[in-house]
C-alpha positions as CSV (number, residue, x, y, z in Angstrom):
1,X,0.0,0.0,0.0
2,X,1.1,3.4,-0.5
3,X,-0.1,6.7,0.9
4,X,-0.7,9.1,-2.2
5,X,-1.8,12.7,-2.5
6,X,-3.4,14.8,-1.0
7,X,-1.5,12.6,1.4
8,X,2.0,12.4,0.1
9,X,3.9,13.6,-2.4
10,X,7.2,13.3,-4.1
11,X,9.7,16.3,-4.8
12,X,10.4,16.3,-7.9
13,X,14.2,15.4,-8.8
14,X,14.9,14.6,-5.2
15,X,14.6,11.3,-3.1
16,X,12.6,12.9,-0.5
17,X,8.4,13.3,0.5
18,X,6.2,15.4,2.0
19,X,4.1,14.3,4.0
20,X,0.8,16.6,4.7
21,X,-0.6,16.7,8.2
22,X,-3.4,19.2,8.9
23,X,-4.0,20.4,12.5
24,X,-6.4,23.2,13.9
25,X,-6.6,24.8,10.5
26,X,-2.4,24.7,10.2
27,X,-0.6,22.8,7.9
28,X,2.5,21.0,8.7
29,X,5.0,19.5,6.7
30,X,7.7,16.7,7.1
31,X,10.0,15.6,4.6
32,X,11.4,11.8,5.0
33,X,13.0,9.6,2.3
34,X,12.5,5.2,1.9
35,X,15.0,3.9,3.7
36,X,15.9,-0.2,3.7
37,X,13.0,-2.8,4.2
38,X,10.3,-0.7,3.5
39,X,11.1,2.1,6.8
40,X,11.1,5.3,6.5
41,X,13.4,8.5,7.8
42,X,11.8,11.6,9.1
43,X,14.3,14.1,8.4
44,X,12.5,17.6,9.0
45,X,9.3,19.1,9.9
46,X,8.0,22.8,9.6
47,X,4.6,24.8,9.5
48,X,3.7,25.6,6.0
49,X,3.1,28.8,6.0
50,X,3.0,29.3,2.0
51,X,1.8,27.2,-1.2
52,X,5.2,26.5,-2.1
53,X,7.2,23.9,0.1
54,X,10.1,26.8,0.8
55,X,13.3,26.1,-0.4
56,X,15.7,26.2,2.6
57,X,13.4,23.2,4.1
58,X,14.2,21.5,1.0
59,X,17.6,22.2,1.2
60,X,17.7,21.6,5.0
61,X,16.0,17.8,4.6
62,X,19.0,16.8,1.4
63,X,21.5,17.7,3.8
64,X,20.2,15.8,6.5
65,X,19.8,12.8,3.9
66,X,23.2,13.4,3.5
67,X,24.9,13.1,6.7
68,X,22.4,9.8,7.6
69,X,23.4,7.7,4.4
70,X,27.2,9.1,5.5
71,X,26.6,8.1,8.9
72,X,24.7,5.0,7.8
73,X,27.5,2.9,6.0
């Protein structure tokens, strides 16, 4: 099974997701990637505060993708 939009959705040209979560009329967003065995790695979360998913977040989460696969061999 996976979890589609309005759900999820893939960045393009990146390996990570967003994940939508509403919440008393905010909308939050975390960015994870697929890991090994079908788990998952939350690497950042932020209130969405715009209709774009702001870069720096982006940035931020490919970083922090970065230094786990480092970390992870």
């Amino acid at each position: 099974m996976s979890l589609r939009e309005p759900y999820a959705k893939h960045l393009a040209g990146t390996e990570l997701w967003e994940l939508r979560v509403e919440c008393a009329r905010n909308s939050f967003r975390l960015l994870y990637f697929a890991w090994v065995n079908r788990a998952f790695v939350l690497l950042n979360g932020f209130r969405k505060k715009s209709r774009r998913t702001p870069p720096e977040e982006i940035e931020r989460a490919q970083k922090y993708l970065k230094d786990f696969k480092e970390r992870s061999q």
